[in-house]
OpenMM code with the backbone's topology and positions (N, CA, C; nanometers):
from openmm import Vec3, app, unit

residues = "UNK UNK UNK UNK UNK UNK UNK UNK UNK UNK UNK UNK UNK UNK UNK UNK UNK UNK UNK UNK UNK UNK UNK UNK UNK UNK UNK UNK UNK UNK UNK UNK UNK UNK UNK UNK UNK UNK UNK UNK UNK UNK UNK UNK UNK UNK UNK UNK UNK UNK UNK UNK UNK UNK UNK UNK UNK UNK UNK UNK UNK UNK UNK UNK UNK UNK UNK UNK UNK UNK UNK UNK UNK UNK UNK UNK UNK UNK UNK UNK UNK UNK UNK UNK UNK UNK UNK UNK UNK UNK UNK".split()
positions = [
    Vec3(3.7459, 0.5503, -14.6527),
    Vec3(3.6179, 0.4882, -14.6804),
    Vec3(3.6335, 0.3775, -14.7840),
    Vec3(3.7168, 0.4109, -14.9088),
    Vec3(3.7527, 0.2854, -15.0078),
    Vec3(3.7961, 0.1512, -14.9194),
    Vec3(3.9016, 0.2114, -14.8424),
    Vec3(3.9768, 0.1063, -14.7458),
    Vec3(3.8740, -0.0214, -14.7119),
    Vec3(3.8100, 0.0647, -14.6146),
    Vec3(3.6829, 0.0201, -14.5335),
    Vec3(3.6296, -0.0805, -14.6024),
    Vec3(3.5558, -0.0118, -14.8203),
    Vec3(3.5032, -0.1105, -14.8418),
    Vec3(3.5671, -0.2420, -14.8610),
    Vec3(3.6838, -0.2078, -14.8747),
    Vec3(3.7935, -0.3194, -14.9715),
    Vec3(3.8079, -0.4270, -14.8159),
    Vec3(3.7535, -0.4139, -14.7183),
    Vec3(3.8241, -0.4504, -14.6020),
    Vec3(3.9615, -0.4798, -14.5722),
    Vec3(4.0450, -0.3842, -14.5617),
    Vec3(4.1367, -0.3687, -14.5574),
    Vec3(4.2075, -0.3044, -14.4050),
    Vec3(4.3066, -0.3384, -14.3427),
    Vec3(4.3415, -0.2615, -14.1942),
    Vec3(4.3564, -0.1185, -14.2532),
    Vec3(4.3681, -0.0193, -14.2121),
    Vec3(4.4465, 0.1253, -14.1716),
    Vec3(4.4986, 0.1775, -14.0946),
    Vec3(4.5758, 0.2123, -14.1270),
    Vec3(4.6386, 0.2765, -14.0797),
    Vec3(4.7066, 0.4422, -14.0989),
    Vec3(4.6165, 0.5350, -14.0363),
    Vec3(4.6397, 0.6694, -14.0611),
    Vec3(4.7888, 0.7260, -13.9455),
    Vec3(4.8700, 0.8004, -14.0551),
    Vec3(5.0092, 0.8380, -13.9842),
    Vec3(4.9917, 0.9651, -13.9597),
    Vec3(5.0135, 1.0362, -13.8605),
    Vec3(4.9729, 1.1809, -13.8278),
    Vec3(5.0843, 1.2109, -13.7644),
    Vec3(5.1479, 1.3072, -13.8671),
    Vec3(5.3090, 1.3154, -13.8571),
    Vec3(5.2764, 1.4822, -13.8534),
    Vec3(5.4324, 1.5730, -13.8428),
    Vec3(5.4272, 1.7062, -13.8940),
    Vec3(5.5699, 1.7417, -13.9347),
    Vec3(5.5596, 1.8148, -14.0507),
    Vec3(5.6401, 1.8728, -14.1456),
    Vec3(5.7993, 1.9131, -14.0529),
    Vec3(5.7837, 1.9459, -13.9532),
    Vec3(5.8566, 2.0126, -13.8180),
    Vec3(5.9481, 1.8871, -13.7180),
    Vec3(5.8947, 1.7486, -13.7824),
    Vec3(5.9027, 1.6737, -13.6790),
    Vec3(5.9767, 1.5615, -13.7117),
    Vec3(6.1130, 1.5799, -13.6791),
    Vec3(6.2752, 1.4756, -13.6965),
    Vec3(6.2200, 1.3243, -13.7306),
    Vec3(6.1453, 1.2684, -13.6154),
    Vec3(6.1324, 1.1354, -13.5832),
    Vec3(6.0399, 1.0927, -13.6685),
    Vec3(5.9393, 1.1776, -13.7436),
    Vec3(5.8188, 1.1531, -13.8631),
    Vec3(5.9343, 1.1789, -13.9372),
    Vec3(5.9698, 1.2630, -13.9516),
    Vec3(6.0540, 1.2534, -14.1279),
    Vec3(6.1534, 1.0988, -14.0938),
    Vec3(6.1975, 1.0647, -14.0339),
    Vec3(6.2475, 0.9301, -14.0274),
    Vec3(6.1707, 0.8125, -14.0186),
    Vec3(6.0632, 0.8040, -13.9805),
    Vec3(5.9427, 0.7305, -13.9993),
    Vec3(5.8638, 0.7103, -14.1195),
    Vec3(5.8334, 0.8594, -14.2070),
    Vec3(5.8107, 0.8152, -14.3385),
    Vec3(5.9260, 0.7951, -14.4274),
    Vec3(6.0671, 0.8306, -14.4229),
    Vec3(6.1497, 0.7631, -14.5194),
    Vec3(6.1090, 0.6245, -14.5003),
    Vec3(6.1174, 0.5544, -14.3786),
    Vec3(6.1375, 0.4203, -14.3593),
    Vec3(6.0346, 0.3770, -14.4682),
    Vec3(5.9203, 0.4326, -14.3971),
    Vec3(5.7694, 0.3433, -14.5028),
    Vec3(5.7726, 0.3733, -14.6209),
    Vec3(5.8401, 0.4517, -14.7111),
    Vec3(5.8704, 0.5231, -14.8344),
    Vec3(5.9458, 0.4293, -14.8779),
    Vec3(6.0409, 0.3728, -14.8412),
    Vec3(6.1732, 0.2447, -14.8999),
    Vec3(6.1091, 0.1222, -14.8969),
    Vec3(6.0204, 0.1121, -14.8580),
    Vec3(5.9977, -0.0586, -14.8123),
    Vec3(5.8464, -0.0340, -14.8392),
    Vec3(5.7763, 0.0628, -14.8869),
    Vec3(5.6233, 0.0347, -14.9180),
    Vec3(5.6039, -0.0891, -15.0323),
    Vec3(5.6658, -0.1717, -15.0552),
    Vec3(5.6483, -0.2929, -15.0792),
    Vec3(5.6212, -0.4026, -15.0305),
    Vec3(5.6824, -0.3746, -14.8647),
    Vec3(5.6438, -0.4654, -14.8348),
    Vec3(5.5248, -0.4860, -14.7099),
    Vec3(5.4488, -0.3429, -14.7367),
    Vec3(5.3067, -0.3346, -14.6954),
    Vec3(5.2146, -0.4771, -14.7288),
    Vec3(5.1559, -0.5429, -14.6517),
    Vec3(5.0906, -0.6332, -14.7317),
    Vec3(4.9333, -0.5717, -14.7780),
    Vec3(4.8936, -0.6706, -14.8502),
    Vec3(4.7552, -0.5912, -14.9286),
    Vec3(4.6049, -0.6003, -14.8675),
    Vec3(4.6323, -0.6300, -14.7603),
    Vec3(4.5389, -0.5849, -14.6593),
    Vec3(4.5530, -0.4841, -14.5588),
    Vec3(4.6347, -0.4039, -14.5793),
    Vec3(4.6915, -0.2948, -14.5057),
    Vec3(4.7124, -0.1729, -14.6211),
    Vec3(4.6574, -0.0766, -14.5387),
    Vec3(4.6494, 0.0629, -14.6160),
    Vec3(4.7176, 0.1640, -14.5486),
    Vec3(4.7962, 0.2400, -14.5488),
    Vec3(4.8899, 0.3428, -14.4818),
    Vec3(4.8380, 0.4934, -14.5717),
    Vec3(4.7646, 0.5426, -14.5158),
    Vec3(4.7326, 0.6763, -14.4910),
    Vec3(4.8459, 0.8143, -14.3931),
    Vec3(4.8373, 0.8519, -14.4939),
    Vec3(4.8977, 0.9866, -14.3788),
    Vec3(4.8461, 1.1174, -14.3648),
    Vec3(4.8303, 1.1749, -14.2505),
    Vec3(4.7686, 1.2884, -14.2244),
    Vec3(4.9034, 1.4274, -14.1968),
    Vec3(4.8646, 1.5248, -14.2452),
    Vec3(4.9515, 1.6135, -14.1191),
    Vec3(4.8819, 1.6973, -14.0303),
    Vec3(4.9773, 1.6871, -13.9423),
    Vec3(4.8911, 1.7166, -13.8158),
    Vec3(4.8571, 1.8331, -13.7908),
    Vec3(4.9269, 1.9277, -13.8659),
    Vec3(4.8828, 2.0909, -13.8570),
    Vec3(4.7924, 2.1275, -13.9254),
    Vec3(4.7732, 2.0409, -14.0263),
    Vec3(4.6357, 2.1100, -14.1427),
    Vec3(4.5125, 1.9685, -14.0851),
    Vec3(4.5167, 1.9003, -13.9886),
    Vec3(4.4493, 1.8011, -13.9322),
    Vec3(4.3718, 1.7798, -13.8257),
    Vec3(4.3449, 1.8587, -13.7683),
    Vec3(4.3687, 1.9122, -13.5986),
    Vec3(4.2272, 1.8374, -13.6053),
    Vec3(4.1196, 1.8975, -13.6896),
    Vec3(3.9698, 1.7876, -13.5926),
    Vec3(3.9663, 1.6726, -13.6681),
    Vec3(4.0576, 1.6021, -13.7415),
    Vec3(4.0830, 1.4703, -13.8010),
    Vec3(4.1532, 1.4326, -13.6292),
    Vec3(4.2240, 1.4684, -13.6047),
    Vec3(4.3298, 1.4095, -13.4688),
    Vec3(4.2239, 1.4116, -13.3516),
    Vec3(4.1652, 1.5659, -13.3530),
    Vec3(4.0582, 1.5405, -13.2118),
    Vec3(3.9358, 1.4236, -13.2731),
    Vec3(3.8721, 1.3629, -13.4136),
    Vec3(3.7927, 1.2617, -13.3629),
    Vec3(3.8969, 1.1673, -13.3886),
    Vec3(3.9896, 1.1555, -13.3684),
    Vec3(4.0509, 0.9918, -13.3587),
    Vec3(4.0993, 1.0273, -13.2324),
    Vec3(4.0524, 1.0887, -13.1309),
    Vec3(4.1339, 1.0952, -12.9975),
    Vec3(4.2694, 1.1177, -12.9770),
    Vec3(4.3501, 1.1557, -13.1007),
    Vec3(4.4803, 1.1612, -13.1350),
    Vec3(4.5387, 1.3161, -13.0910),
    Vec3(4.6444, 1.2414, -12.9470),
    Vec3(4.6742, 1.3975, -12.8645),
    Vec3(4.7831, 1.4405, -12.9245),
    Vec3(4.8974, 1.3856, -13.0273),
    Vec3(5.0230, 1.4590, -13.0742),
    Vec3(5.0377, 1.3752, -13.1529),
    Vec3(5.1376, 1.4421, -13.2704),
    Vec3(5.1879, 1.3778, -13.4149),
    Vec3(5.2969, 1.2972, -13.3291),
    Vec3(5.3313, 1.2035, -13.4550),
    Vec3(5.4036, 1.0708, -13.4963),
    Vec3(5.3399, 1.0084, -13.3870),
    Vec3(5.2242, 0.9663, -13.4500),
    Vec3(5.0762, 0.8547, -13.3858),
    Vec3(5.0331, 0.7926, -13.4634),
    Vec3(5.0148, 0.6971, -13.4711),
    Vec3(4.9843, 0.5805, -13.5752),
    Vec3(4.8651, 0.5111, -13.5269),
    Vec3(4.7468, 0.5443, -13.6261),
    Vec3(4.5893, 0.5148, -13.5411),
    Vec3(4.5397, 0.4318, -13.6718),
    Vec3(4.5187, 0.2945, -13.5860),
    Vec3(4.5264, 0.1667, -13.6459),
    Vec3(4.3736, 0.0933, -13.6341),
    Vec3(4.3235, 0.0816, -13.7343),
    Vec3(4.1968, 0.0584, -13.7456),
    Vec3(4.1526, -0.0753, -13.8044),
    Vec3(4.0953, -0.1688, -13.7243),
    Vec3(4.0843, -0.3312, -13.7640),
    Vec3(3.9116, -0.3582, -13.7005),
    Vec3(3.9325, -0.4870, -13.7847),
    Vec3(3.8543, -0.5750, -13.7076),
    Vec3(3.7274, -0.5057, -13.6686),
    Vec3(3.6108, -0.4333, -13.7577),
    Vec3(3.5241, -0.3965, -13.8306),
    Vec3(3.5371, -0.2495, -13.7368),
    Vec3(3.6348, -0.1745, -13.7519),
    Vec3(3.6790, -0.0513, -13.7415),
    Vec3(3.7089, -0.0435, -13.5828),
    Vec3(3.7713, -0.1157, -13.5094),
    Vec3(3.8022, -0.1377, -13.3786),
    Vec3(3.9374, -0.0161, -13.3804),
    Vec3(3.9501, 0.0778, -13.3242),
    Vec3(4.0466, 0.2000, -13.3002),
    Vec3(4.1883, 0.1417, -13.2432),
    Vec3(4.2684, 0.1860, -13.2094),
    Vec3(4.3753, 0.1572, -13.1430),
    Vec3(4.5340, 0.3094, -13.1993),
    Vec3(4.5574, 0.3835, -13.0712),
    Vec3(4.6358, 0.4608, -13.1438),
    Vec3(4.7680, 0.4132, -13.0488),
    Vec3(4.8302, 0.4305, -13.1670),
    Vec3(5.0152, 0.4048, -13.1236),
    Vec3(5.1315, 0.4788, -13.1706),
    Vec3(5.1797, 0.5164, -13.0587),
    Vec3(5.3016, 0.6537, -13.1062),
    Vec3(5.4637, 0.6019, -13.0788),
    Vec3(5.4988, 0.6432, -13.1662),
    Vec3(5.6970, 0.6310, -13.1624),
    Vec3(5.7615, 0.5540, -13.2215),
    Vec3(5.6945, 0.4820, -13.3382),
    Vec3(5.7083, 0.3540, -13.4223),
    Vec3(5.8039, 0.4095, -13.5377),
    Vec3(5.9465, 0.3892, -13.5753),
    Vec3(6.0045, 0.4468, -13.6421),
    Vec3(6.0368, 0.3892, -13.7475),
    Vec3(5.9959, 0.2407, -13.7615),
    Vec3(6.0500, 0.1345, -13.9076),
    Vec3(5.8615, 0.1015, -13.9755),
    Vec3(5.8794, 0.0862, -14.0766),
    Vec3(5.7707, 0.0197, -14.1371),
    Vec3(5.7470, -0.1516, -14.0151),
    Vec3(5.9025, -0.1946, -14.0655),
    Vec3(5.9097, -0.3021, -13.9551),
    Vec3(5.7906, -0.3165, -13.7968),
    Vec3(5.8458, -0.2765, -13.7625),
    Vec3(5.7427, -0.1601, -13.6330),
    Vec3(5.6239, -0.1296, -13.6102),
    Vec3(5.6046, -0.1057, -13.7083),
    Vec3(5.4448, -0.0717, -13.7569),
    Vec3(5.3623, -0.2054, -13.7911),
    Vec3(5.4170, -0.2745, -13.8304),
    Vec3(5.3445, -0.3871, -13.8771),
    Vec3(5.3219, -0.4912, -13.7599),
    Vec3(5.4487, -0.4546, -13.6846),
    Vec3(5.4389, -0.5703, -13.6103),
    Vec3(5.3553, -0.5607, -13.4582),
    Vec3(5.3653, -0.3967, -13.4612),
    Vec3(5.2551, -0.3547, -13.3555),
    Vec3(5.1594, -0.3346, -13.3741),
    Vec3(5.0687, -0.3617, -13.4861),
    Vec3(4.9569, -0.3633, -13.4965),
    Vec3(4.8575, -0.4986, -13.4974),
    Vec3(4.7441, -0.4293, -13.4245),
    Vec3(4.6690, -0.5773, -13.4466),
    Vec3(4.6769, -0.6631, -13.2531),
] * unit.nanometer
topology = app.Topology()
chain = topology.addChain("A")
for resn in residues:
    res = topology.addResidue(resn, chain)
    for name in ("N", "CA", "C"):
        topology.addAtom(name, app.Element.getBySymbol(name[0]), res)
């Protein structure tokens, strides 16, 4: 909701504790959260303590990246493993 006011993109990560390709996905964004730019917000969810956060974002399985623009326009995207990646598929 801060996001929102600040108008800022989001991006919520809905990863799980269990799950190889999320733990390699948040190292990535963990090393390089610098070079997030400042209109972009990276949220993370987990997906086991998340379940009706995932059912209202329509979000059917972790390491999903549900990307929110352009006066809250939805868009979910899964398998993105670099910060790199993320940035560049969004939008």
């Amino acid at each position: 909701e801060d996001a929102q006011n600040e108008w800022k993109d989001v991006i919520v990560f809905f990863h799980s504790k269990t799950c190889g390709s999320c733990k390699k996905a948040d190292t990535d964004i963990n090393a390089n959260i610098s070079h997030i730019p400042d209109n972009v917000v990276i949220l993370k969810a987990d997906w086991d303590d998340n379940q009706a956060l995932a059912e209202d974002f329509e979000v059917q399985s972790y390491h999903t990246y549900t990307y929110f623009r352009d006066n809250w326009v939805q868009e979910n995207i899964s398998w993105l493993f670099t910060l790199e990646e993320i940035l560049q598929n969004i939008g």
